[in-house]
C-alpha positions in Angstrom: 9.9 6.1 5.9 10.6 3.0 7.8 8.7 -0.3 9.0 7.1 1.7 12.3 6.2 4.7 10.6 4.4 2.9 7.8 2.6 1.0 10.0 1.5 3.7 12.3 0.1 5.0 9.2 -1.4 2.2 7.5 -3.3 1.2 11.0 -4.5 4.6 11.3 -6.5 4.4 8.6 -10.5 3.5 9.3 -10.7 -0.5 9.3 -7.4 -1.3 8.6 -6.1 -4.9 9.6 -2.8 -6.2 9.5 -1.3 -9.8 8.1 1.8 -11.4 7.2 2.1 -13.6 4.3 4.4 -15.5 2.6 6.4 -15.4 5.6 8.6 -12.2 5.6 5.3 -9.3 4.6 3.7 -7.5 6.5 0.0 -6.8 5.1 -2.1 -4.2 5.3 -5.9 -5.0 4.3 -9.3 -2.8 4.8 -12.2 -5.1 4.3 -10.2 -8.2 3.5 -8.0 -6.5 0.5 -4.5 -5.7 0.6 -3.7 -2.1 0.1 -0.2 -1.9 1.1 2.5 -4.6 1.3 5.8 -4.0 3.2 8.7 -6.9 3.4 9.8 -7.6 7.2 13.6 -8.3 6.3 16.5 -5.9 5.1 16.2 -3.9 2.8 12.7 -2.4 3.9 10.8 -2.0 0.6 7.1 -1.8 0.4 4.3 -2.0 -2.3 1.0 0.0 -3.1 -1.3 0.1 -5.6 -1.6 3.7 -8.1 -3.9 5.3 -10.0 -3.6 4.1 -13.8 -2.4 7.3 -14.8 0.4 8.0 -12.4 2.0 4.5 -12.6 4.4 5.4 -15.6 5.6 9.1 -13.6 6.1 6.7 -10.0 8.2 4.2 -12.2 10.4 6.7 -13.7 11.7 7.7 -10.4 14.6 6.5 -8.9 14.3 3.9 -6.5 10.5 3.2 -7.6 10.0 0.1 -10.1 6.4 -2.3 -11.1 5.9 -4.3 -8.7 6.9 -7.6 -9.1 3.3 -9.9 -9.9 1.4 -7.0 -9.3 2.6 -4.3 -11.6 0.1 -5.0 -14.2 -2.7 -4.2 -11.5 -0.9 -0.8 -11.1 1.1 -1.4 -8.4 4.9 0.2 -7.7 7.1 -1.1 -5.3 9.4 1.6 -3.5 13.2 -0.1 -3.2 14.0 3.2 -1.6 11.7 4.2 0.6 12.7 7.9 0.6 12.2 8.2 -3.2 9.2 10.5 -2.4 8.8 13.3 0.0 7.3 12.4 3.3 3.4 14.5 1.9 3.2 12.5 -1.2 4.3 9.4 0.1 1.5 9.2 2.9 -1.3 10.6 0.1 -0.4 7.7 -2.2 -0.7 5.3 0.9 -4.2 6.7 1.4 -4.6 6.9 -1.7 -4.2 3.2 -2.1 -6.4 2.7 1.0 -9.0 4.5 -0.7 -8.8 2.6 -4.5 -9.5 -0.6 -2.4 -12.3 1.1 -0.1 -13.6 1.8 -3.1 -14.2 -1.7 -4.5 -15.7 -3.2 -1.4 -19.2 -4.2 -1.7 -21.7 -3.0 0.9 -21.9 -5.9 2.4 -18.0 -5.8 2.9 -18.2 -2.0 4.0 -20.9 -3.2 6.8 -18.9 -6.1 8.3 -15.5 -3.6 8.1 -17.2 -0.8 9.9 -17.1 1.2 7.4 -21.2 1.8 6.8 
């Protein structure tokens, strides 16, 4: 996966907005929360939050490690970002689109679109 493929994925999920922080990420956020984090300058690595459960099999893979500041919230962050097949890779994104969805209040669905 690269920059432009992981972008035409995150924004074609439902609600999804973009951002860049800290200067060099590009964000991706559905109702204001970041889902998916990907760094702008060489080498392309990117973040994403996981399910409790499979954080400990991601970061036993090569090429996957915690996320630095976020690992304790679950998040991996892929230094090689073919260390999964192309099928997993875009379920965990959703996957990580869908853990945030999931937290949003109603109020937050509504203004997103998402209600």
């Amino acid at each position: 996966m690269n920059l432009e493929s992981l972008r035409a994925l995150c924004l074609s999920l439902p609600a999804v907005t973009e951002d860049i922080k800290w200067g060099h990420d590009l964000c991706f956020l559905v109702g204001g929360k970041m889902f998916c984090v990907a760094s702008m300058e060489p080498p392309f690595t990117f973040s994403m939050q996981v399910l409790d459960q499979e954080f400990e099999e991601l970061i036993a893979l090569p090429g996957i490690i915690p996320a630095p500041y976020l690992a304790r919230y679950k998040w991996v962050l892929l230094e090689n970002p073919f260390a999964l097949e192309k099928n997993r890779l875009e379920a965990q994104i959703r996957q990580s689109y869908e853990l945030k969805k999931s937290k949003l209040s109603k109020k937050d669905l509504k203004t997103a679109g998402l209600l």
